[in-house]
C-alpha positions in Angstrom: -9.3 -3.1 -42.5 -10.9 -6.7 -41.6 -7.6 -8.3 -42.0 -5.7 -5.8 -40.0 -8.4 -5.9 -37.1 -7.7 -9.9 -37.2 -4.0 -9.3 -36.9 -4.0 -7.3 -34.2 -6.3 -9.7 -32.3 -3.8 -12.1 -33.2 -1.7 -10.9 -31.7 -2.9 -9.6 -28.5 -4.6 -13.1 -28.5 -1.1 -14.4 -28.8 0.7 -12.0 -26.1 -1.8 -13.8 -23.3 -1.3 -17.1 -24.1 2.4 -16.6 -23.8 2.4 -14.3 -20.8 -0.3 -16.8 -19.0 2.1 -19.8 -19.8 5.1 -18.0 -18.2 3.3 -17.0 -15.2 2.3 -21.0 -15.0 5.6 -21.8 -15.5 6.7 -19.6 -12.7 3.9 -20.8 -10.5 5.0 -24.3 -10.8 8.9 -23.8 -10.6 9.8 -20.8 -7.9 8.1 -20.0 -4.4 6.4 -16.7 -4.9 7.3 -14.5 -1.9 4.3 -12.0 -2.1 5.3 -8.6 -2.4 1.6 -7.4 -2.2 -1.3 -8.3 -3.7 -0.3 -8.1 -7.2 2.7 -10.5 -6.7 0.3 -12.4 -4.5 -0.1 -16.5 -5.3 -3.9 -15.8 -5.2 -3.5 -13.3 -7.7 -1.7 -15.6 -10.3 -4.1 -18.4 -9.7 -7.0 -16.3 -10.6 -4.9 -14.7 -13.0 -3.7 -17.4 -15.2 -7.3 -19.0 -16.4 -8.6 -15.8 -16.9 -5.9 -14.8 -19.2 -5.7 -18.2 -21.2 -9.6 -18.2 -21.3 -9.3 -14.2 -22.9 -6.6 -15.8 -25.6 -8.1 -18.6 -26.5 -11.4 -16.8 -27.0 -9.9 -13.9 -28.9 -8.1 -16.3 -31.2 -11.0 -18.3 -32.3 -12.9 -15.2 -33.6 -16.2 -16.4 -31.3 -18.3 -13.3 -30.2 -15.6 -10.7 -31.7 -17.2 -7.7 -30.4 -17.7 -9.0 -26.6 -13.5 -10.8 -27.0 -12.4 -7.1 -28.5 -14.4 -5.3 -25.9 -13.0 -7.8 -23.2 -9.7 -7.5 -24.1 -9.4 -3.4 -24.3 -11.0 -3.6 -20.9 -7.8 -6.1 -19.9 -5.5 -4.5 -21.1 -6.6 -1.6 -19.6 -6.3 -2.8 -16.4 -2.8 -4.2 -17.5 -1.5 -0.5 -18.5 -2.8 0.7 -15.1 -0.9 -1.9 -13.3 2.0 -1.4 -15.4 2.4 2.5 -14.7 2.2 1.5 -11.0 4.8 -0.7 -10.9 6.7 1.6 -13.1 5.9 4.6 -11.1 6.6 2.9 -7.8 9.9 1.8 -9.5 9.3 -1.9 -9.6 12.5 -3.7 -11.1 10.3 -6.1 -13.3 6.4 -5.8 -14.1 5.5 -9.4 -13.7 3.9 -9.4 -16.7 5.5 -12.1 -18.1 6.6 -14.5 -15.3 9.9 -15.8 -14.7 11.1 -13.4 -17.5 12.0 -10.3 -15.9 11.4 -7.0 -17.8 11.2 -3.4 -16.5 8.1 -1.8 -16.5 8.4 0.8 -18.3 9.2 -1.5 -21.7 6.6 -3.3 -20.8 4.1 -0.2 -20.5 5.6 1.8 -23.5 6.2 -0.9 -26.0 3.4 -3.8 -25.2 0.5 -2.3 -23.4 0.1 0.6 -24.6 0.5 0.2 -28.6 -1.8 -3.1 -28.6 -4.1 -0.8 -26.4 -4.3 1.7 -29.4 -4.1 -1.2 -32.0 -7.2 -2.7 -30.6 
């Protein structure tokens, strides 16, 4: 059970490091043309810390019941967000930056399972 519980964190710890380096990426490349709040500049630049600050911390195992209580509460918000965009019929979630994917993948195969996972 231990070692499952460290894979998972793994690789939720994993998922926001590489979604947080894609949204930089796309922060430093392309002109973000706000589409609302969520798509807003602002939003990223508070954005991106927080999520490489939540991967970092629930990689290095510190405080593993505050990082795993941290990180359902994320990614609860990010399945919230997710079904919004989908449900609004967003053509990509932004969840990962420059890499476009529809929301509803994003929602049913990401969010939601490491969601349950954690």
């Amino acid at each position: 059970m231990k070692k499952a519980c460290k894979m998972v964190m793994a690789v939720v710890g994993s998922v926001l490091l590489i979604a947080s380096a894609l949204k930089t990426h796309q922060l430093l490349t392309e002109p973000i043309i706000s589409k609302g709040f969520w798509e807003s500049r602002e939003f990223f630049i508070i954005q991106i810390p927080l999520e490489i600050g939540l991967g970092i911390w629930v990689l290095c195992g510190l405080f593993r019941k505050a990082a795993w209580l941290t990180a359902v509460l994320g990614f609860t918000v990010f399945v919230a967000v997710t079904l919004y965009k989908a449900l609004i019929g967003a053509e990509s979630c932004g969840c990962f930056g420059v890499v476009k994917v529809n929301p509803w993948i994003t929602f049913s195969s990401i969010d939601v399972p490491l969601l349950a996972a954690m």
